[in-house]
C-alpha positions, 0 to 999 in steps of 0.5 A: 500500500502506498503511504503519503508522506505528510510534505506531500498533503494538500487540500481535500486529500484523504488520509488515516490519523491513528486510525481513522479516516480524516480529510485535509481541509488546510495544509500550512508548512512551518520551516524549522526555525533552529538548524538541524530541526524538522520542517513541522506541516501544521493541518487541520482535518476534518473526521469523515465519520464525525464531521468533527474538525481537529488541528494537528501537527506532523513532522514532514517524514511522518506517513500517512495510509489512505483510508477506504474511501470512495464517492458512489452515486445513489438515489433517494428511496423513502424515509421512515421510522428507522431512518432515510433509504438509498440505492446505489446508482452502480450496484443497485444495493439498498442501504439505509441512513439513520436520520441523525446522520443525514441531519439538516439535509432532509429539507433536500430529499425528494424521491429520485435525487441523487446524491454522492454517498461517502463509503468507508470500507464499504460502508456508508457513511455520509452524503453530499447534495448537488449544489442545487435542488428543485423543490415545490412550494408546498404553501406561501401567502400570495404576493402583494406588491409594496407588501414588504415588512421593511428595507425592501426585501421583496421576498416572503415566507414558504413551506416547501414540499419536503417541509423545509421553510424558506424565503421566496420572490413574491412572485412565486405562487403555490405549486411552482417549483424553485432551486434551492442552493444546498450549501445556504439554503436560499432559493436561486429563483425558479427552477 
């Protein structure tokens, strides 16, 4: 197996720290201010299990395995009791989520979006959304123009299909569908 030496990190790159799996999120390489000393690599990655975020310094002969990781396309089934169902795109295996691990991601899911599931060993373990999806509206007031509460904002409460509530355009009327951006959860306009 080939093992990455710790000079050699850079952003988004995946490696095993005691363990378990981490990505790289910044990379900084501090040059060693004594002769003879080691050049430190100063990081900060980000657990792929926990999403919890640790700072940590390594001496640049350090080596790193790469963990068992890999990105596979799956679409969305059906939630229930037990948690959210997915297909794998490739294989077409069913597997299952708990609903803590998708978290705030479950204003986005609609039957038949497909996601990128993060696998380690072979397990799923965390999703990824398209940067934008389409949603209905499932409920909004109508819009009345010169109706705004004030500085301006031309936009008005909704209640998407999947239960989510955001701010919409005033033009936007029951049943239309909008992009919703994933990463800030505003809607982008009409889908």
């Amino acid at each position: 197996m080939a093992l990455t030496g710790a000079n050699e990190l850079r952003r988004r790159m995946m490696i095993k720290v005691d363990g378990e799996p981490y990505a790289v999120v910044e990379v900084f390489f501090a040059s060693p201010s004594a002769r003879g000393a080691a050049t430190m690599v100063r990081t900060r990655l980000r657990h792929l299990l926990t999403g919890a975020v640790l700072e940590k310094s390594f001496r640049s002969g350090e080596k790193f395995e790469e963990p068992d990781v890999a990105y596979a396309p799956a679409s969305f089934m059906y939630s229930d009791a037990e948690g959210f169902h997915f297909m794998d795109e490739a294989t077409f295996e069913q597997f299952m989520l708990p609903a803590e691990q998708v978290g705030d991601d479950r204003g986005y899911m609609t039957d038949g979006l497909v996601v990128q599931v993060l696998k380690y060993n072979g397990e799923a373990v965390a999703l990824e959304l398209p940067q934008f999806v389409e949603l209905a509206v499932a409920e909004t007031e109508p819009g009345v123009k010169g109706d705004t509460a004030g500085g301006g904002r031309d936009t008005k409460p909704a209640t998407l299909e999947t239960g989510m509530q955001v701010r919409v355009p005033l033009f936007i009327k029951e049943g239309e569908r909008v992009r919703v951006n994933t990463q800030t959860g505003e809607v982008a306009g009409r889908a």
